[in-house]
N, C-alpha and C positions, 0 to 999 in steps of 0.2 A: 194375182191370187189364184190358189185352187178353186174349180169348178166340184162342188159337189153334186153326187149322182142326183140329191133329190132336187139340182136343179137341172138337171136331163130332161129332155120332152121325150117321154116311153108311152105309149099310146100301145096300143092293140096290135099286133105286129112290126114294133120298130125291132131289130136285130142291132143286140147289144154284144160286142164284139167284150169279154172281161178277161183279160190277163188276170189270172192267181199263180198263185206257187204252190204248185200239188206235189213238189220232190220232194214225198215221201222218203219215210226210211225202210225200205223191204226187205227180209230176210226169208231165203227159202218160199217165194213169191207170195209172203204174208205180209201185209202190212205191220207195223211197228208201232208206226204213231200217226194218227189222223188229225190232230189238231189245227194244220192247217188248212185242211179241208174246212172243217170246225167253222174257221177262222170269217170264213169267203159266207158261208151259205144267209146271213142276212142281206147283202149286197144282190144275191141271186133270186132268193125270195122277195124280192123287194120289185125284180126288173120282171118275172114271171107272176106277180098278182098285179101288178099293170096289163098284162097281157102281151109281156113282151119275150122276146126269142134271145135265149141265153146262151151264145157259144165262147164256148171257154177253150181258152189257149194255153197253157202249160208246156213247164219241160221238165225232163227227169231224166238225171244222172249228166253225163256228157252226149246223151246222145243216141248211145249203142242200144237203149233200152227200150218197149211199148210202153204207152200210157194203161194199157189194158187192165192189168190188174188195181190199180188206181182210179179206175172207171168205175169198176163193180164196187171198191171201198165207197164212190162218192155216192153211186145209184142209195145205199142205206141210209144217207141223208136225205134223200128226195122221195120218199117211197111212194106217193101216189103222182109222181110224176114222170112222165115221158125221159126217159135219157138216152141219144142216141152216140156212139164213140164212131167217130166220123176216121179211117183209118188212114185215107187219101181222099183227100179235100179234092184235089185237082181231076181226080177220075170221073167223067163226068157217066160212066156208064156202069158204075157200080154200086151197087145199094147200099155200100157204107164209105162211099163218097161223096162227091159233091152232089147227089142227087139227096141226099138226107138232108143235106141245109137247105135244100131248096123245097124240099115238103117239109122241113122243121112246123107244127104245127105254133099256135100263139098258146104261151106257159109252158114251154117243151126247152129240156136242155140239149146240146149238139156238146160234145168234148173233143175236138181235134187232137189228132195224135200227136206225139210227142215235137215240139216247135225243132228241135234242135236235131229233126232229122233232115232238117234244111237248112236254108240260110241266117237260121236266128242269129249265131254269134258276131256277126258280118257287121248285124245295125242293117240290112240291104235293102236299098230303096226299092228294088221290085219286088222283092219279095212283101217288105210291105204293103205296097200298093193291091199286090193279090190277096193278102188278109183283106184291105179294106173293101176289098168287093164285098166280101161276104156279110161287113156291116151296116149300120146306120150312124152308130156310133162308139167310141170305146171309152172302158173303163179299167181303169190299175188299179187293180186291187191283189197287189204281189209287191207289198213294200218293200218284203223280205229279198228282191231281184233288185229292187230299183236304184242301187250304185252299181250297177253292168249295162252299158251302151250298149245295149240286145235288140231288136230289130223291133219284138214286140212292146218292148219296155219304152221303148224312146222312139225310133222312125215312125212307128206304127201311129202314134200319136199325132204325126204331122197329116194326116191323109183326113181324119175323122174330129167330129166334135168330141173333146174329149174332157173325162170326169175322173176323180177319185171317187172309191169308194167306199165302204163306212169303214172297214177294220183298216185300210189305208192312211185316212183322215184319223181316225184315233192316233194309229201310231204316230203321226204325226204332231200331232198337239201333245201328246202326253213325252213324248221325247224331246221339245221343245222347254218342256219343263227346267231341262237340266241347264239351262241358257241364264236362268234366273232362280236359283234354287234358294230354299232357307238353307241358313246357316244355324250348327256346323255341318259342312256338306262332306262327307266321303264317298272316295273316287277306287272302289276295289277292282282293279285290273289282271285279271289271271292270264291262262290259256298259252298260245303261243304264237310266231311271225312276228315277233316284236315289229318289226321294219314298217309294218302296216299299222302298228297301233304307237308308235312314236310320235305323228303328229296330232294325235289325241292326250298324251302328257301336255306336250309344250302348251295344247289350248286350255287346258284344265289348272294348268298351273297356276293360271289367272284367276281360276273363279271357287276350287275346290279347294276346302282351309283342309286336308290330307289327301296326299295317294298312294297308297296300297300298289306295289309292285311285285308280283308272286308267281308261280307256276314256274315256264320255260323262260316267261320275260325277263327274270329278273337278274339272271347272270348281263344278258344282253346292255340289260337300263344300269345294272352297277357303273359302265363304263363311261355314259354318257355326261354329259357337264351340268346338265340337274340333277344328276345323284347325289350332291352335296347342299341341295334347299332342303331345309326342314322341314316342308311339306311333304319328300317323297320317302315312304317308308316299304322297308325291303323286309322280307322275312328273318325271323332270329335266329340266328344258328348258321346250318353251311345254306349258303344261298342258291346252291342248283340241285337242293334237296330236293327227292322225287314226289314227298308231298308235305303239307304244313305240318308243322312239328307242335305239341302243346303248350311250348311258349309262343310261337306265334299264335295263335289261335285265340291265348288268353289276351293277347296286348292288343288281336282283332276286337275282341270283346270289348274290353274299355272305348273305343273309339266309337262302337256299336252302340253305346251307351250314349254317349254322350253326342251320336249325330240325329240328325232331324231328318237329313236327305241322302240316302247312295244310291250310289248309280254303283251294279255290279257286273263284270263281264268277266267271263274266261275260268274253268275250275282255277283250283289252288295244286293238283298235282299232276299228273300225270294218269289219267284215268285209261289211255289206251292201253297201260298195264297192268293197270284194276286198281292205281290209286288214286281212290275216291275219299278216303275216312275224310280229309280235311275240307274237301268240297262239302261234302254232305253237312259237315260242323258248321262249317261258316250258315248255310241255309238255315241251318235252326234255330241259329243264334240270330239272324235276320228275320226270320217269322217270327220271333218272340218280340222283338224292337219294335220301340214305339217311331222310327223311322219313317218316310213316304220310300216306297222302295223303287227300281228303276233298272232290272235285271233283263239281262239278254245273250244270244248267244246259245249256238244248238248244242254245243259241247257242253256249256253248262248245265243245262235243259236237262242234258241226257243223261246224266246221273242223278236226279234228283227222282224220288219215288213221288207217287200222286199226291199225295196227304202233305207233304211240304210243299210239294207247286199249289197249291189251294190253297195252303196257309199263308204263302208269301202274295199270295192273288189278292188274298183279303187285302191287305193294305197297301198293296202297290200295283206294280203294271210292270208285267214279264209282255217282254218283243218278239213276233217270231222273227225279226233278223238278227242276223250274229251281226256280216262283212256291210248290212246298210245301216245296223244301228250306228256301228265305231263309226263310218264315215259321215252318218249324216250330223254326228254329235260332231266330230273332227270341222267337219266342214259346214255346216248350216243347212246344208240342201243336198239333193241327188240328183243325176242325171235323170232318172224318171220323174221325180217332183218336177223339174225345171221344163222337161217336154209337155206336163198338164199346164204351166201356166200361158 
């Protein structure tokens, strides 16, 4: 079983090592979207009114990038709190090195610079081990990473007592949902890589009475030998059309109507060209459904305006994973789930 944080012993100075996913989306060194920041800060408040030392581990982009401006985004969550951005952990003679974790006072947060200007992608047992100096114990709470065998996601876990934590454990129960969902269930599948999202059809086949196959997928899935179950439905018209067309959309509707459960991933067209109309349709039509809803997926996310992600919030449960939602549906579990237990 997962260990949840609030079975953690966090006393007065324990150093709680918490993996989040702070890759942000930044443009012109402005943040974009903080949501997952958002996401993390019960889990943080939670280890700093015990009295306990919150250093956070993130990465952003591939690598080439600082944590810094994403520093100063999270400082606005914690404002009458201590937040130090620790730039090189390992320097032990600079004052935003390793000497900052080691004055980190008790209810102060430390943000290590970006994981992946080291050995993160490796999985690397030393490199782990040097994280775990600096803790007591760790906590994932970066769902959104935990199908990548990342060093801080999964080794780092072998060295300390280790916990999920709260928006961790949500996503995880609530995405578990789709395992046993009411019927009728729809399964709307957008976006693109089919090849990654194929062994999510074949599982779904089993349990979802339709699938919705649209966006980039759908030329790919024509070809496949479940294209011919009556469960899998393709969009109306030319099928590598660049976005849903108003017959597709309306024969989405009926379906909408008449399900109780979907699970949604991936727009409906091609939005890195600007087509959005049919992404955006489908969401509205989805807010207005008396549906349990089950949406995920950054691409999808990213086109939708505030006032329909709060509409759809109301009745369902949007994921900040896209590549951990598919796989943990796909597969039952994740490489970082499986290192917590």
């Amino acid at each position: 079983m997962i260990k949840s944080i609030e079975e953690a012993e966090i006393i007065e100075g324990t150093r709680v090592l918490v993996r989040v996913d702070w890759n942000l989306p930044i443009k012109d060194g402005v943040v974009l979207d903080d949501s997952r920041i958002e996401a993390t800060v019960k889990t943080i408040n939670y280890i700093l009114n015990k009295g306990g030392k919150a250093i956070i581990l993130s990465h952003l982009g591939d690598g080439a990038d600082s944590l810094e401006v994403v520093v100063r985004e999270a400082e606005k969550f914690f404002p009458n709190t201590q937040v130090k951005f620790v730039r090189d952990p390992w320097n032990a003679s600079s004052a935003d090195g390793k000497i900052a974790l080691e004055y980190l006072g008790n209810g102060e947060i430390a943000i290590i610079e970006n994981v992946r200007f080291w050995m993160e992608k490796e999985n690397d047992k030393c490199f782990a081990q040097k994280l775990a100096e600096f803790g007591d114990i760790y906590v994932n709470e970066a769902f959104s990473v935990s199908h990548r065998k990342h060093t801080s996601v999964v080794r780092l876990a072998e060295f300390l007592p280790a916990f999920a934590g709260f928006n961790f454990l949500n996503e995880y129960n609530e995405l578990s949902k789709a395992f046993e969902p009411e019927h009728p269930f729809l399964f709307i599948l957008g976006g693109a890589k089919f090849d990654t999202k194929l062994p999510l059809v074949e599982k779904f086949l089993n349990i979802a009475d339709d699938i919705f196959i649209g966006g980039a997928n759908a030329l790919p899935a024509s070809g496949e030998s479940f294209a011919d179950n009556p469960k899998i439905i393709f969009p109306v018209g030319e099928i590598d059309a660049l976005d849903a067309n108003t017959e597709t959309l309306e024969m989405l509707s009926e379906k909408i109507k008449e399900a109780k459960f979907i699970v949604w991933n991936g727009p409906l067209g091609n939005y890195e060209k600007g087509f959005v109309a049919g992404t955006v349709a489908l969401a509205r039509m989805l807010a207005d459904s008396n549906a349990q809803l089950m949406i995920g997926g950054g691409d999808t996310l990213a086109v939708l305006k505030l006032e329909v992600k709060e509409k759809l919030t109301s009745h369902g449960f949007i994921s900040t994973g896209g590549g951990a939602m598919l796989d943990f549906l796909a597969n039952g579990t994740l490489p970082g789930i499986e290192a917590l237990k």
